[in-house]
N, CA, C and O atoms as CSV, one atom per row, in Angstrom:
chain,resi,resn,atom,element,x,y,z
A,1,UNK,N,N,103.881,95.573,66.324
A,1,UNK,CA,C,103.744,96.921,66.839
A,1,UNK,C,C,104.781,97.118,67.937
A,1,UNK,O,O,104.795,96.272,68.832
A,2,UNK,N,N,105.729,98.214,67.991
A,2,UNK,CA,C,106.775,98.489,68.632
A,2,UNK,C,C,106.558,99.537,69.662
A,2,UNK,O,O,106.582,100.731,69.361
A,3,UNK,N,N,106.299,99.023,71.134
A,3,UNK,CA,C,106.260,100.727,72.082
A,3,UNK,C,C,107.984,101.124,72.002
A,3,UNK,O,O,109.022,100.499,71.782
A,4,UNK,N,N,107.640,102.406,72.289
A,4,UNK,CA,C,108.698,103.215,72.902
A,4,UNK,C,C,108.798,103.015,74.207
A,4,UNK,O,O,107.770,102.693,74.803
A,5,UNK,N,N,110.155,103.170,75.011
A,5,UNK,CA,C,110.533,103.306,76.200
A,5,UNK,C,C,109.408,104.272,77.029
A,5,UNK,O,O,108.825,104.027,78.085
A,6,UNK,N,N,109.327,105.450,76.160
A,6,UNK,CA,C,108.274,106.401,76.688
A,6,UNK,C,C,106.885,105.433,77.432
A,6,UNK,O,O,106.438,105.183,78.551
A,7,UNK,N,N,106.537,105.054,75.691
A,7,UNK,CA,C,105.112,104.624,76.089
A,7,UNK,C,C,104.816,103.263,77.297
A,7,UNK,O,O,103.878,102.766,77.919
A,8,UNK,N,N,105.853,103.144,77.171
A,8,UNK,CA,C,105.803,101.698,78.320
A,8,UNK,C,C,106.309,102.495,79.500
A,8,UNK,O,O,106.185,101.783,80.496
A,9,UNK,N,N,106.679,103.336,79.723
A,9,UNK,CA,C,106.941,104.160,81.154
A,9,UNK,C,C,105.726,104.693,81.342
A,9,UNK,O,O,105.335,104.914,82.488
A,10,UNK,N,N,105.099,104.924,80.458
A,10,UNK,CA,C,103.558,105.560,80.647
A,10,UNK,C,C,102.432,104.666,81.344
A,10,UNK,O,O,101.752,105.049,82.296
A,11,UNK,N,N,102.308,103.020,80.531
A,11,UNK,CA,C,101.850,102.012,80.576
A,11,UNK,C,C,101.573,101.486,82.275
A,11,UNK,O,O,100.533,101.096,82.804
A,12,UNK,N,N,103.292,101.703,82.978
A,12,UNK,CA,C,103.726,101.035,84.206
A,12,UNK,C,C,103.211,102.335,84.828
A,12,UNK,O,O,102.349,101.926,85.606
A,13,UNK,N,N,103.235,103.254,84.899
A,13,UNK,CA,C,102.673,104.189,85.806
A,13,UNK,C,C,101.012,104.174,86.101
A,13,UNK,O,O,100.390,104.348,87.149
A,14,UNK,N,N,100.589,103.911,84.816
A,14,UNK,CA,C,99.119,104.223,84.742
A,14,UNK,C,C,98.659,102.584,85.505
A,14,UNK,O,O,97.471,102.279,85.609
A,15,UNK,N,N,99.743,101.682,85.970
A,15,UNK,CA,C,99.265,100.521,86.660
A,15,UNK,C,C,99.670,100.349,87.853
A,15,UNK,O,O,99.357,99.422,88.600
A,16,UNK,N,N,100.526,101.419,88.119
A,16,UNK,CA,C,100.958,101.892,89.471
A,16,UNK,C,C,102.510,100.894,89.715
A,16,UNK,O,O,102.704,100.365,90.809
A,17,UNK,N,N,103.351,100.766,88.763
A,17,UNK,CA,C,104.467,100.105,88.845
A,17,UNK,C,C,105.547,100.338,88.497
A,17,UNK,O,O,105.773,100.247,87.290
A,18,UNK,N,N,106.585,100.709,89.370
A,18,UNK,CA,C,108.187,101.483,88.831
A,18,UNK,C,C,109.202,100.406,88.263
A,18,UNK,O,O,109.730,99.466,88.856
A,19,UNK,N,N,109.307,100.751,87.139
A,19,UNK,CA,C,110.202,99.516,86.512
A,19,UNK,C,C,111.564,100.485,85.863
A,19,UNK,O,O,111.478,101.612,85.375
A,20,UNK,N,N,112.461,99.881,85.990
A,20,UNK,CA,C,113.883,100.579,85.339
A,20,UNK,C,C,113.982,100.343,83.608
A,20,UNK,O,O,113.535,99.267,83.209
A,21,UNK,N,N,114.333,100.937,82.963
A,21,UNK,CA,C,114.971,100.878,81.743
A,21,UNK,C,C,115.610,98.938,80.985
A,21,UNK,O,O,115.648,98.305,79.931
A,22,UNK,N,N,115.856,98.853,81.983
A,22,UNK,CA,C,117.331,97.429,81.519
A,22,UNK,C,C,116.027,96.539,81.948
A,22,UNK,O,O,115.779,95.553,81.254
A,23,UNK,N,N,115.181,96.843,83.063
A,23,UNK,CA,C,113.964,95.830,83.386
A,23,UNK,C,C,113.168,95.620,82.077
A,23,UNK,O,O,112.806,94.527,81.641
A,24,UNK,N,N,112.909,97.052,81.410
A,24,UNK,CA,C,111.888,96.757,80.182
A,24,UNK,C,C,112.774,96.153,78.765
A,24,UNK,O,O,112.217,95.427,77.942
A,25,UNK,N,N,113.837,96.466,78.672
A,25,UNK,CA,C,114.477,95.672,77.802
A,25,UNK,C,C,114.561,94.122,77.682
A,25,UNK,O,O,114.314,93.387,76.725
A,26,UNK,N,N,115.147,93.748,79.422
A,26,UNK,CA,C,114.778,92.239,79.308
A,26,UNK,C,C,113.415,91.322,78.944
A,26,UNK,O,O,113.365,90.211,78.416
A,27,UNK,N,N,112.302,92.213,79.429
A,27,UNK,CA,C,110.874,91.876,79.537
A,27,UNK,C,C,110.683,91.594,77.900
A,27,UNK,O,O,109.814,90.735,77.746
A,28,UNK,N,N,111.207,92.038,76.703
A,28,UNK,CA,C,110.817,91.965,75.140
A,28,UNK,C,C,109.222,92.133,75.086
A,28,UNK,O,O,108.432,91.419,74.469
A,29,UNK,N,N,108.953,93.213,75.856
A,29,UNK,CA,C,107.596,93.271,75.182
A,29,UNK,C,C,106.795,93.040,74.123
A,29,UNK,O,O,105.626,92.655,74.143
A,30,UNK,N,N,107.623,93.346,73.003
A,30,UNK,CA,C,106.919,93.530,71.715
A,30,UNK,C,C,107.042,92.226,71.159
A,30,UNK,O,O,106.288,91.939,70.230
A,31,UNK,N,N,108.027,91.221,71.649
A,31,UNK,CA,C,107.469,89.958,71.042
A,31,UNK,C,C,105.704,89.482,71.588
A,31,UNK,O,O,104.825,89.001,70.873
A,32,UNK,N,N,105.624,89.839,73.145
A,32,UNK,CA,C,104.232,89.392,73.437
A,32,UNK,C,C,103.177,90.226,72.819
A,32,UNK,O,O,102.029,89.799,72.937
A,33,UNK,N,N,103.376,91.465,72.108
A,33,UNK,CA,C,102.416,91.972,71.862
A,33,UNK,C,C,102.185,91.048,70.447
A,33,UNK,O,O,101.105,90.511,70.201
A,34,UNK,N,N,102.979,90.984,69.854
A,34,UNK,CA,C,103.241,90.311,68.156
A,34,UNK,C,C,102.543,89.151,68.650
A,34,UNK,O,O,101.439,89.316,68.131
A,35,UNK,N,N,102.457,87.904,69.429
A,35,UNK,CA,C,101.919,86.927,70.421
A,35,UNK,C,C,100.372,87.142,70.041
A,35,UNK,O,O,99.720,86.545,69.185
A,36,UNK,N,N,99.910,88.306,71.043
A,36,UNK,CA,C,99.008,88.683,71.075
A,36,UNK,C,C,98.068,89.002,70.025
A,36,UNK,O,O,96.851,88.819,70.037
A,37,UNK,N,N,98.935,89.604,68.929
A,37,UNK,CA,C,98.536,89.807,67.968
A,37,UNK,C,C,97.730,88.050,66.519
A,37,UNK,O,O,96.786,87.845,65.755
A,38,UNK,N,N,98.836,87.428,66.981
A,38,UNK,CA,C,98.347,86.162,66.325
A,38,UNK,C,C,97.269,85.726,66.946
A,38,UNK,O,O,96.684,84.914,66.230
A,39,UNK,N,N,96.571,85.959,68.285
A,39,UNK,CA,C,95.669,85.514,68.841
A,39,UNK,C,C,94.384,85.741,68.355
A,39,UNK,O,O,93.391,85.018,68.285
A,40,UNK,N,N,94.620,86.966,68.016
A,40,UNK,CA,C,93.834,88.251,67.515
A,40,UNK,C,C,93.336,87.299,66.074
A,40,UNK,O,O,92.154,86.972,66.184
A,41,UNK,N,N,93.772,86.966,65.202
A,41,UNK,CA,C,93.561,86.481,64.321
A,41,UNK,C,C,92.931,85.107,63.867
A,41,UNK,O,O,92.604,84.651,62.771
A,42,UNK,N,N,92.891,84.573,65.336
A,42,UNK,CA,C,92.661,83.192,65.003
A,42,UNK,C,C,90.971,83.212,65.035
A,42,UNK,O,O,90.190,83.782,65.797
A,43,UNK,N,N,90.733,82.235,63.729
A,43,UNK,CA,C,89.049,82.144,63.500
A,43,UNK,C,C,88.493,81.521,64.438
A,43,UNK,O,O,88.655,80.304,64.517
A,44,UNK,N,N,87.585,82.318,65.516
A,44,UNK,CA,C,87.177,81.497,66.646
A,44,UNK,C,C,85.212,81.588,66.891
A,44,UNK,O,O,84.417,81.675,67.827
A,45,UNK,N,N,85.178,81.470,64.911
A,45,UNK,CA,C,83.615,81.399,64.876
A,45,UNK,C,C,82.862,80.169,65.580
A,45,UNK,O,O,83.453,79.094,65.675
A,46,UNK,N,N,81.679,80.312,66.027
A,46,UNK,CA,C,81.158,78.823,66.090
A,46,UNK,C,C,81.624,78.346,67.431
A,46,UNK,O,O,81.179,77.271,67.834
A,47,UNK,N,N,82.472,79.024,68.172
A,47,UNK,CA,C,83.154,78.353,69.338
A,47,UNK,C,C,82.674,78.906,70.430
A,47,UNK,O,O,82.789,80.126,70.545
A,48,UNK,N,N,82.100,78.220,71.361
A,48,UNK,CA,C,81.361,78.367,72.819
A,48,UNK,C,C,82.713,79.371,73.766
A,48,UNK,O,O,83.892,79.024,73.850
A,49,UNK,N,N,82.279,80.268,74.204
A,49,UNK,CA,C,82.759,80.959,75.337
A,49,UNK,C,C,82.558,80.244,76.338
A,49,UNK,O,O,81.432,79.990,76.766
A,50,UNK,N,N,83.724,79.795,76.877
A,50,UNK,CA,C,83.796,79.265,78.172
A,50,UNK,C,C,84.761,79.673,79.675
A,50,UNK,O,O,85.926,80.071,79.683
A,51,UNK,N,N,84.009,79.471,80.687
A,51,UNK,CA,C,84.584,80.716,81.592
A,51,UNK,C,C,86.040,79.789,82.140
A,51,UNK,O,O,86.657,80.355,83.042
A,52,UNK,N,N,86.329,79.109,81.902
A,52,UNK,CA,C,87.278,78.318,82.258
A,52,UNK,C,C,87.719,77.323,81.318
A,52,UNK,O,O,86.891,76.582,80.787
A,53,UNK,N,N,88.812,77.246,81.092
A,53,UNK,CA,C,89.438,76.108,80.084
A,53,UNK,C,C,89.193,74.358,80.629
A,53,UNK,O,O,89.032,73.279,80.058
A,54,UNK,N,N,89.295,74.940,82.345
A,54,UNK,CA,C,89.159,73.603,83.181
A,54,UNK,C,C,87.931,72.764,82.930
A,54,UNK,O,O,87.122,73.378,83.625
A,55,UNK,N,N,87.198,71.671,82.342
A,55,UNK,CA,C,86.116,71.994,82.904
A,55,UNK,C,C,85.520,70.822,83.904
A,55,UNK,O,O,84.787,69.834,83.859
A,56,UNK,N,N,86.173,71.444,84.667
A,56,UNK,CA,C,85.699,70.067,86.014
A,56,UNK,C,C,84.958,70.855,87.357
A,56,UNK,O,O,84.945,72.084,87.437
A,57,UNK,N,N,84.597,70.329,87.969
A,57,UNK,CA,C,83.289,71.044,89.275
A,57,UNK,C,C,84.458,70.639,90.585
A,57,UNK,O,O,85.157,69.635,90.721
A,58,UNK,N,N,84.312,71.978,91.516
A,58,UNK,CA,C,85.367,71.471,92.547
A,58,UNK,C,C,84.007,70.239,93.268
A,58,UNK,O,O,82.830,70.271,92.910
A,59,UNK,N,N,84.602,69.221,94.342
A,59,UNK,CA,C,83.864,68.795,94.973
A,59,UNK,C,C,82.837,69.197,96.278
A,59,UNK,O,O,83.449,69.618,97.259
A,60,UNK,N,N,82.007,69.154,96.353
A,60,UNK,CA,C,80.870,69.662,97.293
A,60,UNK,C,C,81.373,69.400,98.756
A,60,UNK,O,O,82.198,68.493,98.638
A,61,UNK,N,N,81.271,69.776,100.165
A,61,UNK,CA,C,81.181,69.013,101.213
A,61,UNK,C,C,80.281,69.489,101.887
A,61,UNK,O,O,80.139,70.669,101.564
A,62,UNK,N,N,79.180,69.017,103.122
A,62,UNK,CA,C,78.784,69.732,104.116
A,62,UNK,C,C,79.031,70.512,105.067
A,62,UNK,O,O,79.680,70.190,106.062
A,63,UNK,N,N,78.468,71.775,104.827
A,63,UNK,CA,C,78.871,72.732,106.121
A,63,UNK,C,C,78.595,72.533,107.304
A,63,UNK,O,O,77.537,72.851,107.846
A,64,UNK,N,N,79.605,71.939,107.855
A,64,UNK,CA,C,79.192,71.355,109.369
A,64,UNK,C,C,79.749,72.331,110.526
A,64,UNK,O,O,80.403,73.162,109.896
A,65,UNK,N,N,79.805,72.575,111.550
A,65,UNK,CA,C,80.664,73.264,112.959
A,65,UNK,C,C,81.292,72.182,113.593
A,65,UNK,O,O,80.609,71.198,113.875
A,66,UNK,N,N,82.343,72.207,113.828
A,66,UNK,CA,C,82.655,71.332,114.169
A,66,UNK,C,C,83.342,71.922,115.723
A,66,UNK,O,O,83.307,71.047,116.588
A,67,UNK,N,N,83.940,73.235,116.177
A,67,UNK,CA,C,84.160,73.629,117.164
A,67,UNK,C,C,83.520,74.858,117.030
A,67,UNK,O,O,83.876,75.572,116.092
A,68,UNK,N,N,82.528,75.299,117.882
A,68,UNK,CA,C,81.776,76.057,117.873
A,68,UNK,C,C,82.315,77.129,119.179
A,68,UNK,O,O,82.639,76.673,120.275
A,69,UNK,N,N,82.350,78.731,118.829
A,69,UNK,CA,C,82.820,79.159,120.051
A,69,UNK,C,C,84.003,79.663,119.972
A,69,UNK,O,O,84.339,80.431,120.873
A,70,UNK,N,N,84.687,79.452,119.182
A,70,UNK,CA,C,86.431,79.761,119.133
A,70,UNK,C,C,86.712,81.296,118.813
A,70,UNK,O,O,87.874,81.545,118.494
A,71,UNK,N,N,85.815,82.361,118.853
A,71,UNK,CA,C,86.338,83.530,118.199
A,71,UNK,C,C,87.955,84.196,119.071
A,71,UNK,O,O,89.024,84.695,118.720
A,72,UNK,N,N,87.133,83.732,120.597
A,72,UNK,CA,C,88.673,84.225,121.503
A,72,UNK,C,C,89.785,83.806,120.882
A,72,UNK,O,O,90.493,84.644,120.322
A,73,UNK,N,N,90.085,82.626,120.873
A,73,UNK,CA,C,91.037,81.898,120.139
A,73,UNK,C,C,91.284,82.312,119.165
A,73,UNK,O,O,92.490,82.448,118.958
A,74,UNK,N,N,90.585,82.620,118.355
A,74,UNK,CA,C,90.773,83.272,117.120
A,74,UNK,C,C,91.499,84.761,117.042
A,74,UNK,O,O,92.517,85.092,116.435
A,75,UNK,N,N,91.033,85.165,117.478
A,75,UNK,CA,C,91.358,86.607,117.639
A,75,UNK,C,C,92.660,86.758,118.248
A,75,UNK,O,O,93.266,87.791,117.962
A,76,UNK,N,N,93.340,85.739,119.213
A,76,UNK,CA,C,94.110,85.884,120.260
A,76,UNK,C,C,95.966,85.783,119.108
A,76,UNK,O,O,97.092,86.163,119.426
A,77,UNK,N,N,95.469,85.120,117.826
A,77,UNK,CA,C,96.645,85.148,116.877
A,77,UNK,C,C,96.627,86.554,116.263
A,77,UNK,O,O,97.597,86.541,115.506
A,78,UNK,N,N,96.204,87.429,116.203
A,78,UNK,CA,C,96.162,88.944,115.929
A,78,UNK,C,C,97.517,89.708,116.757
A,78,UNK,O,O,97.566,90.151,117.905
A,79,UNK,N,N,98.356,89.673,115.902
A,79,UNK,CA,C,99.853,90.815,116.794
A,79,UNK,C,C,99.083,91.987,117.119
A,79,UNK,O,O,99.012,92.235,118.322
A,80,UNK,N,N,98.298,93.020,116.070
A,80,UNK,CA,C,97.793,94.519,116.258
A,80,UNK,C,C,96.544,94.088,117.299
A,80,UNK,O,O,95.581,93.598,116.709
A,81,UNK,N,N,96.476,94.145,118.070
A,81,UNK,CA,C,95.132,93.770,118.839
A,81,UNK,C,C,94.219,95.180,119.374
A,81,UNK,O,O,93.491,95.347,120.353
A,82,UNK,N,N,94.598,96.015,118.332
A,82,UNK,CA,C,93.576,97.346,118.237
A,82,UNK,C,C,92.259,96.929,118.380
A,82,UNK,O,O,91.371,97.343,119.125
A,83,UNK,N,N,92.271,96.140,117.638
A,83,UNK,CA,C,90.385,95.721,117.158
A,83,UNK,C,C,89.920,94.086,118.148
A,83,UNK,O,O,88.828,93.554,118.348
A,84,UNK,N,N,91.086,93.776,118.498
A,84,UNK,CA,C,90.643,92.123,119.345
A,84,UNK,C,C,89.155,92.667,120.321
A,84,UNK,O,O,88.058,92.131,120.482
A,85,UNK,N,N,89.858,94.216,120.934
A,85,UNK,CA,C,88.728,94.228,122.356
A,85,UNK,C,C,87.076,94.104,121.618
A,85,UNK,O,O,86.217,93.411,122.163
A,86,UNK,N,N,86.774,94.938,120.213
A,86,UNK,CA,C,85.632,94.836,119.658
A,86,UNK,C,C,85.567,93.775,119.200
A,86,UNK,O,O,84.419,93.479,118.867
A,87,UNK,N,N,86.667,92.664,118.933
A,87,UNK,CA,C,85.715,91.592,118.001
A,87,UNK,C,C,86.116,91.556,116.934
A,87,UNK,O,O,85.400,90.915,116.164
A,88,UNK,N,N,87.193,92.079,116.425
A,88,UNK,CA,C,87.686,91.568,114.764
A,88,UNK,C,C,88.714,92.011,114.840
A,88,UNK,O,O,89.021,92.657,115.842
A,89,UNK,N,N,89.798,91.771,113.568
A,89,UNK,CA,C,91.466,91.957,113.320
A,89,UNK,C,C,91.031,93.726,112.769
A,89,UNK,O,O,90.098,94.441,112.406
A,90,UNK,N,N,92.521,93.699,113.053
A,90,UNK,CA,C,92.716,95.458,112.273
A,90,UNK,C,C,93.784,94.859,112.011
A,90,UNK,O,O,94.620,94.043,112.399
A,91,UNK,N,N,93.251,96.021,110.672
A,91,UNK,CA,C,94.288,95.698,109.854
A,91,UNK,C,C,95.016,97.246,108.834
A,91,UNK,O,O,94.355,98.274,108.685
A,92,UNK,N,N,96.088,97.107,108.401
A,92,UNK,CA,C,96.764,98.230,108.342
A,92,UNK,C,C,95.949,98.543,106.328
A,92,UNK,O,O,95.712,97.808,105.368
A,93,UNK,N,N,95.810,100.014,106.628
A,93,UNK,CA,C,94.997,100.793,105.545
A,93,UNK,C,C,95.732,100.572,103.962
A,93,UNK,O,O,96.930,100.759,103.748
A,94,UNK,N,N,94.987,100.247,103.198
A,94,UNK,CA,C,95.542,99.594,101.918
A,94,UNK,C,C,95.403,100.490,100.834
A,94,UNK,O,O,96.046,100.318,99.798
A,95,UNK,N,N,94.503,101.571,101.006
A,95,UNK,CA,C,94.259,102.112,99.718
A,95,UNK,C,C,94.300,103.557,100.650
A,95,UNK,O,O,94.203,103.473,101.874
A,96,UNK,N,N,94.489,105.215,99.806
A,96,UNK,CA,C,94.507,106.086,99.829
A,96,UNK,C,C,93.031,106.223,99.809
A,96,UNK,O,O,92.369,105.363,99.228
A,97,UNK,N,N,92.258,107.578,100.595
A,97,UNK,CA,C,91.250,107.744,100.314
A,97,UNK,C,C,90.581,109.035,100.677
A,97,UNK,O,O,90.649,109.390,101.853
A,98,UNK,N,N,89.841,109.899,99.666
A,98,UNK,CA,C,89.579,111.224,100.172
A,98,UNK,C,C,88.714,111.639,100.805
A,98,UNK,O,O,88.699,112.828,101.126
């Protein structure tokens, strides 16, 4: 299946990403979709869904304190120190909002 230049300018917008012309050419999309497509096909009856390919357990440790008290300190690596006087970082606004 072959996009158009169009439809992949459509694609990158609707994901919020400006890409040039010569960018989407190098990228060969349509080989990964063709990719994708063989995936699509493969008989994967009978086979356990698993949330990870890994399957190993990270290791456990105890939650201990070990310096108790440090928020000054903490706070004191904050450049914007808008928010240090209350007690937490500020931090600069990430999303648009109405």
């Amino acid at each position: 299946m072959a996009f158009s230049k169009q439809q992949l300018h459509k694609f990158a917008d609707l994901i919020k990403i400006d890409i040039s012309d010569e960018k989407l050419e190098k990228m060969n999309i349509d080989s990964v979709v063709e990719w994708l497509d063989k995936l699509q096909k493969i008989d994967t009856t009978g086979v356990k869904p698993m949330l990870s390919p890994a399957e190993h357990k990270l290791p456990l440790r105890e939650d201990v304190v070990t310096e108790p008290n440090m928020r000054n300190e903490i706070l004191a690596n904050d450049p914007d120190t808008a928010g240090v006087s209350r007690g937490y970082f500020a931090v600069p606004k990430v999303m648009d909002g109405d």
